[in-house]
C-alpha atoms as a printed R data frame, in Angstrom:
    type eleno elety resid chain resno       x      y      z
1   ATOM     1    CA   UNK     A     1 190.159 14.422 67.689
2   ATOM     2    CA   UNK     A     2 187.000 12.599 68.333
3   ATOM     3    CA   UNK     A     3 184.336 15.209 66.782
4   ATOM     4    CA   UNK     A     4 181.060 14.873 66.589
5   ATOM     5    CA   UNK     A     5 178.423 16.514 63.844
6   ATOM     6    CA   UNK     A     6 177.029 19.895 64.114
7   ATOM     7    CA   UNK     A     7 173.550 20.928 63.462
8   ATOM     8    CA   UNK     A     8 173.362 23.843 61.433
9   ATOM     9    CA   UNK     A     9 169.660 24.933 61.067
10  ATOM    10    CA   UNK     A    10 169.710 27.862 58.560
11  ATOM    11    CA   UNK     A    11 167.008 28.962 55.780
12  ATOM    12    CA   UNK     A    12 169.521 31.549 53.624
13  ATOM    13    CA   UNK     A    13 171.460 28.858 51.354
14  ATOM    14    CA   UNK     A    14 174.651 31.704 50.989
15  ATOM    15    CA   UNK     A    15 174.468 32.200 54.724
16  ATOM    16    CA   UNK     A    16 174.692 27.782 54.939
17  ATOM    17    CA   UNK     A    17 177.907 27.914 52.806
18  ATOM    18    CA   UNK     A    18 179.956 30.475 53.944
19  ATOM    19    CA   UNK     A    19 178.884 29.151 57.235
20  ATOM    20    CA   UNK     A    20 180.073 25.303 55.851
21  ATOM    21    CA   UNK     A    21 183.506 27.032 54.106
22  ATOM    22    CA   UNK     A    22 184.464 28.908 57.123
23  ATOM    23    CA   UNK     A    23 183.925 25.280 59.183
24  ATOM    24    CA   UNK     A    24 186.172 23.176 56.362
25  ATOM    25    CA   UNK     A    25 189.465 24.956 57.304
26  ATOM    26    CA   UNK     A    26 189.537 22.699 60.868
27  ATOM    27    CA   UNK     A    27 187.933 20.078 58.851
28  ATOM    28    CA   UNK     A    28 184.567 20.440 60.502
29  ATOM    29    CA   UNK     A    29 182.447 21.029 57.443
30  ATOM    30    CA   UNK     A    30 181.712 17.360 56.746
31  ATOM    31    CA   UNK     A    31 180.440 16.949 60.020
32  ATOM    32    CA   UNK     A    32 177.948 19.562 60.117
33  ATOM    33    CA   UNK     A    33 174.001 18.363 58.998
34  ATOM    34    CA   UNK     A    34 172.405 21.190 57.333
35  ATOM    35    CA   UNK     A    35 168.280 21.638 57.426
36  ATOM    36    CA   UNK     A    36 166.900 24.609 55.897
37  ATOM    37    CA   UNK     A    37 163.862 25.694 58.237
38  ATOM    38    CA   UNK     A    38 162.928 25.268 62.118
39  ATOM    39    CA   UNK     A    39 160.829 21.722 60.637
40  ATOM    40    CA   UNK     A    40 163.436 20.220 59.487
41  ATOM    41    CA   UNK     A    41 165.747 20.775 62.816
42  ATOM    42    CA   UNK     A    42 163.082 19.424 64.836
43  ATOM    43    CA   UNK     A    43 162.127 16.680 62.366
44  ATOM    44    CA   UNK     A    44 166.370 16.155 62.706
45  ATOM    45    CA   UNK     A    45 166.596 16.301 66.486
46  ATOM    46    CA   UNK     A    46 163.550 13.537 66.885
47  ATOM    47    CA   UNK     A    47 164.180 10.964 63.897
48  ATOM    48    CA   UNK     A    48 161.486 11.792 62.047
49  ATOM    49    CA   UNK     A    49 160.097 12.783 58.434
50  ATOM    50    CA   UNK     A    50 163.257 12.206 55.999
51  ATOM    51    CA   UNK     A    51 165.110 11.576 58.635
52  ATOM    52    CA   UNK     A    52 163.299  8.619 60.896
53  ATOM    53    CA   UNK     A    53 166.135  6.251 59.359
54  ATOM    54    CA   UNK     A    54 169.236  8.857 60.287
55  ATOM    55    CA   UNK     A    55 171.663  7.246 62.875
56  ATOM    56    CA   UNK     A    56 171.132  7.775 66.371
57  ATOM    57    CA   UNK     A    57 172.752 10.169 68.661
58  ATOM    58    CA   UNK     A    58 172.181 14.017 68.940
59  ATOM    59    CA   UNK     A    59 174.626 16.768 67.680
60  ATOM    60    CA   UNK     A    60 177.672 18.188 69.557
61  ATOM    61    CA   UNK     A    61 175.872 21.999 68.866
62  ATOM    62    CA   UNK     A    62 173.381 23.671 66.934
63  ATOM    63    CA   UNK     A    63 173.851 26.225 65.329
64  ATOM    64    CA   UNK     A    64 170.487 28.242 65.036
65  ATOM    65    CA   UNK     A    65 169.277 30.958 62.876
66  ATOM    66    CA   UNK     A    66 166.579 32.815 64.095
67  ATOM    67    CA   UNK     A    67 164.416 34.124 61.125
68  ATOM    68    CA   UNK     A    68 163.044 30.635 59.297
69  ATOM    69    CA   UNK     A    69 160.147 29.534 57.853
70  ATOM    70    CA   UNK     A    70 158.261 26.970 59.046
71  ATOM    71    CA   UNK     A    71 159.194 27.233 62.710
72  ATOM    72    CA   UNK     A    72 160.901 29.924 63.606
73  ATOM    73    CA   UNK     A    73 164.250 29.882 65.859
74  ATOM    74    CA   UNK     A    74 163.020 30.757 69.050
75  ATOM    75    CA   UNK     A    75 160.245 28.197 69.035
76  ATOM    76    CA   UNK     A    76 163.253 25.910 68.028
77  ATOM    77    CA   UNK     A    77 164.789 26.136 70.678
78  ATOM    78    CA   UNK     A    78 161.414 26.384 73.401
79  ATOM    79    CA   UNK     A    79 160.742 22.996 72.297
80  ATOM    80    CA   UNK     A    80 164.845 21.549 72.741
81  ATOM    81    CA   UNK     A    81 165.455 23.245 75.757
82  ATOM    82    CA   UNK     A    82 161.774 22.100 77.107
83  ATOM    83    CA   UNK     A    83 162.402 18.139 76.150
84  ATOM    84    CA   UNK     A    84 164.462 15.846 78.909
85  ATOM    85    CA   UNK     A    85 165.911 14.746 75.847
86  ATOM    86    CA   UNK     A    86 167.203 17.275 74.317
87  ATOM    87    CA   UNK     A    87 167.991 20.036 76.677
88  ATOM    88    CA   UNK     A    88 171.753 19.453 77.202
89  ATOM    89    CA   UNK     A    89 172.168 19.819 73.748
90  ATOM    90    CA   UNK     A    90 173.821 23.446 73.386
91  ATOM    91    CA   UNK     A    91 172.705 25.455 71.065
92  ATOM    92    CA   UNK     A    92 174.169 28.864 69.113
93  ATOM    93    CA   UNK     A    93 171.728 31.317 67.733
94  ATOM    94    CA   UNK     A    94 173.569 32.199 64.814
95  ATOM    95    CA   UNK     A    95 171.526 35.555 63.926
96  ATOM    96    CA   UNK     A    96 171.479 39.316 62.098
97  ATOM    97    CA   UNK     A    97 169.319 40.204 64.498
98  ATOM    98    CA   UNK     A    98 170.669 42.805 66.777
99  ATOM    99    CA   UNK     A    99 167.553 43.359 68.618
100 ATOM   100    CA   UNK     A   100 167.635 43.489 72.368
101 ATOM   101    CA   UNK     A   101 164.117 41.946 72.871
102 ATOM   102    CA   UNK     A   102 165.859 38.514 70.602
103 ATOM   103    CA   UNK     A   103 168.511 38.401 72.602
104 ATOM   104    CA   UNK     A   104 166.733 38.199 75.972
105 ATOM   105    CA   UNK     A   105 164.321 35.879 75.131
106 ATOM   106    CA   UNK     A   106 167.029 33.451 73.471
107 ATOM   107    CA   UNK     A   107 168.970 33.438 76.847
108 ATOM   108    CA   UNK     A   108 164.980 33.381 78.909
109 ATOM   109    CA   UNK     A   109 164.625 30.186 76.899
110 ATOM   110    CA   UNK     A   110 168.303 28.931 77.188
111 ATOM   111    CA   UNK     A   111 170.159 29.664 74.674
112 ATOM   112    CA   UNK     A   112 174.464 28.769 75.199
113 ATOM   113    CA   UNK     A   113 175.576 31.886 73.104
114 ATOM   114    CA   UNK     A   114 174.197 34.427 70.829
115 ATOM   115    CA   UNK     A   115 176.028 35.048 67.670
116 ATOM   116    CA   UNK     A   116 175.158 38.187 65.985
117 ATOM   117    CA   UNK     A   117 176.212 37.542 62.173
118 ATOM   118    CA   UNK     A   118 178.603 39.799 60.681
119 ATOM   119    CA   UNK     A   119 178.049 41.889 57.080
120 ATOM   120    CA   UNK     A   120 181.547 41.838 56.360
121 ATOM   121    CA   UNK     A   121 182.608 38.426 54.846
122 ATOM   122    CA   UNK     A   122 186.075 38.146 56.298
123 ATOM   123    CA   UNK     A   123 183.918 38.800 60.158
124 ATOM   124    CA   UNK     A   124 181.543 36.410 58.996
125 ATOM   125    CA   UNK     A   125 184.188 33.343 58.720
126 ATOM   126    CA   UNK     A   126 185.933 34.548 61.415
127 ATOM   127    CA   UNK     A   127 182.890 34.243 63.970
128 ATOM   128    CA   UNK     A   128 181.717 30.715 62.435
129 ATOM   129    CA   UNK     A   129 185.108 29.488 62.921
130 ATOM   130    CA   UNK     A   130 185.613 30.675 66.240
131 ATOM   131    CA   UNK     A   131 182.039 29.492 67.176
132 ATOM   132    CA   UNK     A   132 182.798 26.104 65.253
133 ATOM   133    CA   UNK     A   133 186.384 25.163 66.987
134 ATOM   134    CA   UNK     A   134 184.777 26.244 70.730
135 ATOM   135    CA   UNK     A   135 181.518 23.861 70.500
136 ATOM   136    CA   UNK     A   136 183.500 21.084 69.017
137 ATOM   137    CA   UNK     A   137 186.521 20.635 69.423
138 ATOM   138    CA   UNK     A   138 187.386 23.137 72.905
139 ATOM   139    CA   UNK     A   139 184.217 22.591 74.557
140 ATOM   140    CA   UNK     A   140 183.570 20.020 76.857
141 ATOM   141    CA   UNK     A   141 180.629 17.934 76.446
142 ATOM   142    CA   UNK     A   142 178.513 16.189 78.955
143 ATOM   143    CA   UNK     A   143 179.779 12.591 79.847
144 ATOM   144    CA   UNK     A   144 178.441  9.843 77.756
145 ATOM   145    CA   UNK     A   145 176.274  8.344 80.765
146 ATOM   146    CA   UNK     A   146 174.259 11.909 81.128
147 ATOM   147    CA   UNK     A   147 173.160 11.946 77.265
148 ATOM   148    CA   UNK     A   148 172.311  8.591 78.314
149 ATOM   149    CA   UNK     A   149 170.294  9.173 80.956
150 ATOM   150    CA   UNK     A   150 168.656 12.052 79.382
151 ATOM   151    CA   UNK     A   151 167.482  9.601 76.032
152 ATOM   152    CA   UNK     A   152 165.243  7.054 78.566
């Protein structure tokens, strides 16, 4: 399987490894880059800060909280979905927020899914997994030329 790395932009650090250990049973958690706030995703996405010197190429997904510090979610993904660059990228809000007013403005803005976060552990994995194996392995991504085209 030719996979590619994940994104995983999340600020709670028991939420980033159940999220990693539910990933590691299809052998995706060592491709996933973790950042802990909406900064760091951003700094991640555009080469910058710590990671100006980070190989080139964007992720396959991201997986985005909502609630971080910093900047938020939702301007997170404003800014992606709003860059030529960046746009075809999908991207997962990975949330515990149930509230109708988040979940319309993620899909106003462009969101690919919205992934309400279970309490119960064993739900938990289960949704991570499932929303692991569909953007990387299932999923079809756009053809090499498009990303291309979409980084000039």
């Amino acid at each position: 399987m030719n996979i590619r790395h994940i994104l995983l932009a999340e600020d709670d650090p028991r939420d980033a490894e159940l999220t990693l250990a539910a990933l590691e049973e299809y052998n995706l958690a060592n491709k996933v880059v973790v950042v802990n706030d909406g900064e760091e995703a951003l700094d991640y996405l555009y080469c910058r800060g710590k990671f100006k010197t980070r190989a080139t190429g964007n992720p396959i997904a991201v997986l985005l909280d909502l609630k971080m510090p910093k900047v938020n979610g939702l301007e997170v993904l404003k800014i992606i979905k709003a860059d030529e660059h960046l746009k075809i990228i999908p991207i997962v809000v990975l949330t515990s927020s149930r509230e109708t007013p988040d979940l319309v403005e993620c899909y106003q803005y462009g969101v690919n899914a919205y992934v309400v976060k279970p309490v119960d552990f064993g739900e938990f994995v289960k949704a991570v997994k499932q929303v692991g194996i569909f953007w990387a392995v299932v999923n079809e991504p756009p053809p090499r030329i498009m990303r291309a085209e979409a980084a000039t």
